[in-house]
C-alpha positions as CSV (number, residue, x, y, z in Angstrom):
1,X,-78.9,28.7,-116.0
2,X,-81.8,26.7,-115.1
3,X,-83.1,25.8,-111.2
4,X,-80.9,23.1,-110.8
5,X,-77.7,24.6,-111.6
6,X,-78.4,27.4,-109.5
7,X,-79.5,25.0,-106.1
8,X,-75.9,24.1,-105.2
9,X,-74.7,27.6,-104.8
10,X,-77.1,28.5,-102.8
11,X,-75.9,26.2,-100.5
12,X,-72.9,27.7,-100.1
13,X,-74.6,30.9,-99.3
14,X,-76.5,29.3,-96.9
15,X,-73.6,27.9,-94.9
16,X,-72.1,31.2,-95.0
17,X,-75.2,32.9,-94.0
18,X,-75.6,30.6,-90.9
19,X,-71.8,30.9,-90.1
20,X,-72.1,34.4,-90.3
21,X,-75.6,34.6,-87.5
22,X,-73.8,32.2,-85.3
23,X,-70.8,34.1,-84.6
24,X,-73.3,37.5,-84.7
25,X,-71.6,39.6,-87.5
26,X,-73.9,41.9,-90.0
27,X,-73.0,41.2,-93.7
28,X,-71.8,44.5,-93.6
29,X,-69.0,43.8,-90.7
30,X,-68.1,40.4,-92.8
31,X,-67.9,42.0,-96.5
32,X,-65.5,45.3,-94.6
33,X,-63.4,42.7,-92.7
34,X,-63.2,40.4,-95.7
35,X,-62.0,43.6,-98.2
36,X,-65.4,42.4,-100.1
37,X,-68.3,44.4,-101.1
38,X,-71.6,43.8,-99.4
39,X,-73.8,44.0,-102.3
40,X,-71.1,40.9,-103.5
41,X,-71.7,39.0,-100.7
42,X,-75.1,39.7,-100.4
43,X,-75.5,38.0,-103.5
44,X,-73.2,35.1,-102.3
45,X,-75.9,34.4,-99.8
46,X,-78.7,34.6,-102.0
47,X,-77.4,31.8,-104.5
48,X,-76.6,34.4,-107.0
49,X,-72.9,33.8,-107.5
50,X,-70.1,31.3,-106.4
51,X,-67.4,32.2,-104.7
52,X,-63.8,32.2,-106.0
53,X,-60.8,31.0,-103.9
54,X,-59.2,33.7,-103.1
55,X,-62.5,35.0,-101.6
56,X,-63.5,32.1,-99.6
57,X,-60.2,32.3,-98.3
58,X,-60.4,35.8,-96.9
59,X,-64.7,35.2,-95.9
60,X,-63.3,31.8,-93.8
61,X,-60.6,34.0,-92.1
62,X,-62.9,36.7,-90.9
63,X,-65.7,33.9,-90.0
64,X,-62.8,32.2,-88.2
65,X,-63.2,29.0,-90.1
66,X,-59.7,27.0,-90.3
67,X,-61.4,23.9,-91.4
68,X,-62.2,24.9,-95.0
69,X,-65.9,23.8,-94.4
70,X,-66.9,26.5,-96.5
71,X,-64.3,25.1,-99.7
72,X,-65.2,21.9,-99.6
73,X,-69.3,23.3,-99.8
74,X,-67.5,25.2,-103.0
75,X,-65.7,22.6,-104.5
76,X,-68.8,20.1,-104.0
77,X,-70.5,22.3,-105.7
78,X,-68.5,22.9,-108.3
79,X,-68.3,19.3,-109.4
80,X,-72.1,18.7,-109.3
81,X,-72.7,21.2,-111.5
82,X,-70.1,20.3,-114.0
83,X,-71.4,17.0,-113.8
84,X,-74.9,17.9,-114.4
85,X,-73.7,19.8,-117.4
86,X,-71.9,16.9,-118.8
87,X,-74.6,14.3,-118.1
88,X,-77.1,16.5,-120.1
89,X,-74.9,17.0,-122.7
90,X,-74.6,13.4,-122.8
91,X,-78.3,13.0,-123.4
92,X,-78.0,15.1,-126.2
93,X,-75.5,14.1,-127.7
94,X,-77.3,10.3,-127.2
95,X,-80.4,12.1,-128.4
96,X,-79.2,13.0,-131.8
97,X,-77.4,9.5,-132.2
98,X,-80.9,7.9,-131.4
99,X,-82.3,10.2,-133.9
100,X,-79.3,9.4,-136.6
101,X,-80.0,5.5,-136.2
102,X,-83.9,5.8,-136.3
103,X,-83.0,7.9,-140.0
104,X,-79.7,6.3,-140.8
């Protein structure tokens, strides 16, 4: 995973991070409450892993969140990355055509 890839999640941990110091809660409070580990969401917050559903769910109802913000961050996410893969797979692919054409 190169730097790129790995930028969007950590804004998700960012947002939870902030959400977390505004409504004063440790990580260890949020990870118990949440039925989480706090090594896992320590490393939520540092960018090192993305969230699944069923814990954003359970981090936005101990953060007291109703308006998904922190899904839609996930989802948004989500979609860049997957279209950053496909765009450079693209360019590969239109790399090796280029390259086919130039030989062909």
């Amino acid at each position: 995973m190169d730097k790129h890839e790995k930028e969007p999640i950590g804004r998700v941990g960012k947002l939870l991070r902030s959400q977390r110091h505004q409504r004063s809660l440790g990580m260890r409070e949020v990870a118990r409450r949440a039925g989480l580990g706090t090594a896992c969401l320590s490393k939520i917050e540092r960018g090192g892993a993305l969230p699944g559903p069923k814990m954003v769910a359970k981090i936005e109802r101990v953060l007291g969140i109703t308006e998904g913000r922190i899904a839609e961050v996930v989802v948004l996410e989500v979609k860049g990355r997957w279209l950053l893969k496909y765009l450079r797979e693209k360019d590969r692919l239109m790399g090796r055509e280029e390259a086919v054409n130039l030989h062909g």
